[in-house]
C-alpha positions as CSV (number, residue, x, y, z in Angstrom):
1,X,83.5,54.7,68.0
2,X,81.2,56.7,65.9
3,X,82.9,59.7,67.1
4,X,86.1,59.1,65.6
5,X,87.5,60.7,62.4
6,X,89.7,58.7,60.8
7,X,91.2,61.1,58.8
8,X,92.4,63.1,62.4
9,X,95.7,62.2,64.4
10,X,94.7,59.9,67.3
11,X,95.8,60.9,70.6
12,X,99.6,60.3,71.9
13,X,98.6,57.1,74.0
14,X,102.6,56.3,74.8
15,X,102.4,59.8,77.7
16,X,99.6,58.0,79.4
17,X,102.0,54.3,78.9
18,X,105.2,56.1,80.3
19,X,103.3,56.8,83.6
20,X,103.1,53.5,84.6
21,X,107.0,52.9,84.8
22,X,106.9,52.8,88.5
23,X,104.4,50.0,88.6
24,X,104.1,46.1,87.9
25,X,102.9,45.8,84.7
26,X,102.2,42.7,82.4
27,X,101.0,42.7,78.7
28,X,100.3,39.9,76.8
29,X,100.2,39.9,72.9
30,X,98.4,37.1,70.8
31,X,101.5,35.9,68.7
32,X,99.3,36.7,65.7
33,X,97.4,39.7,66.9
34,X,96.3,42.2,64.4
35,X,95.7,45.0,66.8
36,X,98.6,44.9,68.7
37,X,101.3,45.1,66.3
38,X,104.9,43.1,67.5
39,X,106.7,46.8,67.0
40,X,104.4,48.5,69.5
41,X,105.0,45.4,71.9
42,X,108.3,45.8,71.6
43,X,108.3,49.5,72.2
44,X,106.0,48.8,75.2
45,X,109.1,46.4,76.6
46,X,111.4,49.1,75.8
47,X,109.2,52.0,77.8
48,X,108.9,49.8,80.6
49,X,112.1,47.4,81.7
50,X,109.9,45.9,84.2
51,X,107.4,45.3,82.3
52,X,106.6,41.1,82.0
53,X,105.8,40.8,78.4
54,X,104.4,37.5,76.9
55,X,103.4,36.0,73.7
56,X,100.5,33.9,73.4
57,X,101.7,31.2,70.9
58,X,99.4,30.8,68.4
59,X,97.0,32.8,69.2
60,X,95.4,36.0,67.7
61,X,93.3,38.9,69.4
62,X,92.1,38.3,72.3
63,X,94.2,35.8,74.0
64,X,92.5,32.8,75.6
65,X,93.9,33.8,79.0
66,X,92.3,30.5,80.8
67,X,94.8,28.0,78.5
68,X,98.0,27.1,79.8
69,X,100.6,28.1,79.4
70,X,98.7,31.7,80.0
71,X,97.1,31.1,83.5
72,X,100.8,29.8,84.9
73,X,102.4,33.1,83.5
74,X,99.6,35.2,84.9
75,X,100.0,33.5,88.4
76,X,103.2,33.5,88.3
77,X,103.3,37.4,87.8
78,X,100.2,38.1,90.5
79,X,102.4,36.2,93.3
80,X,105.6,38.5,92.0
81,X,103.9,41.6,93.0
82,X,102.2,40.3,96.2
């Protein structure tokens, strides 16, 4: 972190994203995350049809992944790609 210059362009992170079109992918937002920003979430979706995109009611950064409805969502998706 100390080697970051805030007043430089960060990196292009959405090349790196759009190569992993071809895989399962799930992403879960916090519904009141301040990291990862709905816009970007929604930009993710859009990169990635397949991707299975969920919002942790409630919650902020990090989501509790453990709570339900969470751990049904993310066994749900682990049996999908199976």
């Amino acid at each position: 972190m100390q080697a970051l210059d805030a007043n430089k362009t960060l990196a292009d992170l959405w090349t790196l994203f759009d190569g992993l079109k071809d895989m399962p992918l799930m992403a879960i937002r916090g519904e009141h995350s301040n990291i990862l920003s709905s816009r970007t979430f929604h930009e993710m979706q859009h990169r990635h049809p397949g991707l299975h995109a969920v919002t942790a009611s409630g919650q902020g950064h990090a989501p509790i992944l453990h709570s339900e409805p969470l751990r049904g969502e993310i066994s749900d998706f682990i049996e999908t790609i199976s």
